[in-house]
N, C-alpha and C positions, 0 to 999 in steps of 0.2 A: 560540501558534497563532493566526493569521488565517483570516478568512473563507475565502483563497485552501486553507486548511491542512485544512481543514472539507471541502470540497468533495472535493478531493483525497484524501480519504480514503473518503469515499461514492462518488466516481467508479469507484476500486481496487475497495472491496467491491461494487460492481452488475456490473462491467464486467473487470474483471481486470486483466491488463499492460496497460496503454497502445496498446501497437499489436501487431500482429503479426511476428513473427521473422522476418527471410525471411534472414536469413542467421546462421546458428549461430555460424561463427566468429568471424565480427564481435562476436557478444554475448559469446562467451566470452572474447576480448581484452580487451573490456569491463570484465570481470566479473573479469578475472586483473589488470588496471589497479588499476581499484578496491581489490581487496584491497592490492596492494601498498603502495596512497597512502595507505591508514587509520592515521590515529593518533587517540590516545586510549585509555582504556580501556573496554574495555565495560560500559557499564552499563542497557542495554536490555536485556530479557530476548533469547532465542534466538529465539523465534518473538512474532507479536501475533497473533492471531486477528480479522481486521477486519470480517466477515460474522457475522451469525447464524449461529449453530450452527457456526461457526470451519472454514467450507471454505474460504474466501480467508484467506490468512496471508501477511501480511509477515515476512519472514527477515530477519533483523537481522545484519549480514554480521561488524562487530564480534566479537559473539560468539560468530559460526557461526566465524571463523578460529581464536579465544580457544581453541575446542574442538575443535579441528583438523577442521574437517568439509571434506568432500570438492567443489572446487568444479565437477567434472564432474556428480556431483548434484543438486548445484544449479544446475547451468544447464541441465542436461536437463528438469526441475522446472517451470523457468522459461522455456524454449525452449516447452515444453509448454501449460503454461498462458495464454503468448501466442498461439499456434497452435490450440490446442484449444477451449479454453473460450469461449462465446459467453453474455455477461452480458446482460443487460433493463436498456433504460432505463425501464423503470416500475420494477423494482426500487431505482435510481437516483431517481427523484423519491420511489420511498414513503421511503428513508433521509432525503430529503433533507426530506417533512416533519415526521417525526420529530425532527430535527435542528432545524427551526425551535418545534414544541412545546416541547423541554428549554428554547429560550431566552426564549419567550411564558412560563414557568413559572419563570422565572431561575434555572434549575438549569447551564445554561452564561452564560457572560459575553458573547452576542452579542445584539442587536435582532432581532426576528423581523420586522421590515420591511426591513433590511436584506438579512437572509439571504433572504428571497423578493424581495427587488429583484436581489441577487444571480445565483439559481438565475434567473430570467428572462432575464438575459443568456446565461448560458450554453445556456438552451432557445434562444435564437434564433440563437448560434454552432452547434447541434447539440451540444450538450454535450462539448467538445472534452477531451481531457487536456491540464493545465496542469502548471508546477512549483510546487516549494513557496514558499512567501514567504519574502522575503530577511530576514527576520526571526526565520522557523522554521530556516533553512539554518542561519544565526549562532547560534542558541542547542542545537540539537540534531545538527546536524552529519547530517542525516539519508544511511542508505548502506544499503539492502534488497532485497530482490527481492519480488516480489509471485506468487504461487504458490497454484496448489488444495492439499490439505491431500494429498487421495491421489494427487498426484505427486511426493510425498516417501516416502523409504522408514518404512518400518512404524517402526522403531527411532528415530530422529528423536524419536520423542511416549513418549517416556523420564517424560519431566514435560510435562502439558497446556501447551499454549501460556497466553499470558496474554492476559486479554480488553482491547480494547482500548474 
């Protein structure tokens, strides 16, 4: 995980999906692409829990297919949560100095001058959505949807998601 990897995960849990859906079937092609091209086997859990109190969940697509889960579900889910949901950028800077305390207290592997040299660029981009580092893509192969927890159906949370 890079810095880019960090960010990007506090961006998701403040803010939701990336940007807004404006065209469903476009995401759903997407989303019907994606599963098709997955290999590997699954070894992410089905759900991550990326917020407090686990209303933003990353869906781990692996093993949402592994489990034959319904991908019109999940992209209504995901339609929804891009559409719907309107996150805080101060919810966003509080993650993010929280995220630099764990490293001032070396309980993660980053600088905490770093990661606020970091977060300052992004404040002065408007805190844009990035992708992941070409380093996380290579080692994790990462493939999710990002989703509120109650735009999934009840049955889904079988087993609590895992916290991330």
């Amino acid at each position: 995980m890079q810095v880019e990897d960090l960010y990007k995960l506090a961006h998701q849990a403040a803010l939701g999906s990336e940007h807004a859906v404006s065209d469903a079937l476009s995401a759903g092609d997407r989303l019907l692409r994606e599963l098709a091209d997955l290999v590997g086997d699954p070894v992410e859990p089905l759900m991550d829990a990326i917020s407090p109190g686990g209303r933003m969940l990353r869906v781990h697509l692996r093993p949402f297919l592994a489990a034959g889960g319904d991908p019109e579900r999940l992209l209504q889910a995901f339609v929804r949560t891009a559409n719907e949901y309107k996150g805080s950028v101060n919810d966003l800077k509080r993650y993010w100095i929280s995220i630099v305390d764990l490293a001032a207290q070396g309980q993660i592997p980053f600088h905490a001058g770093g990661l606020r040299r970091f977060i300052g660029g992004m404040e002065a981009a408007c805190f844009p959505a990035i992708h992941h580092s070409a380093q996380y893509q290579a080692a994790y192969r990462p493939s999710y949807r990002v989703v509120v927890s109650e735009f999934l159906p009840s049955s889904w949370f079988d087993e609590p998601p895992a916290d991330s």
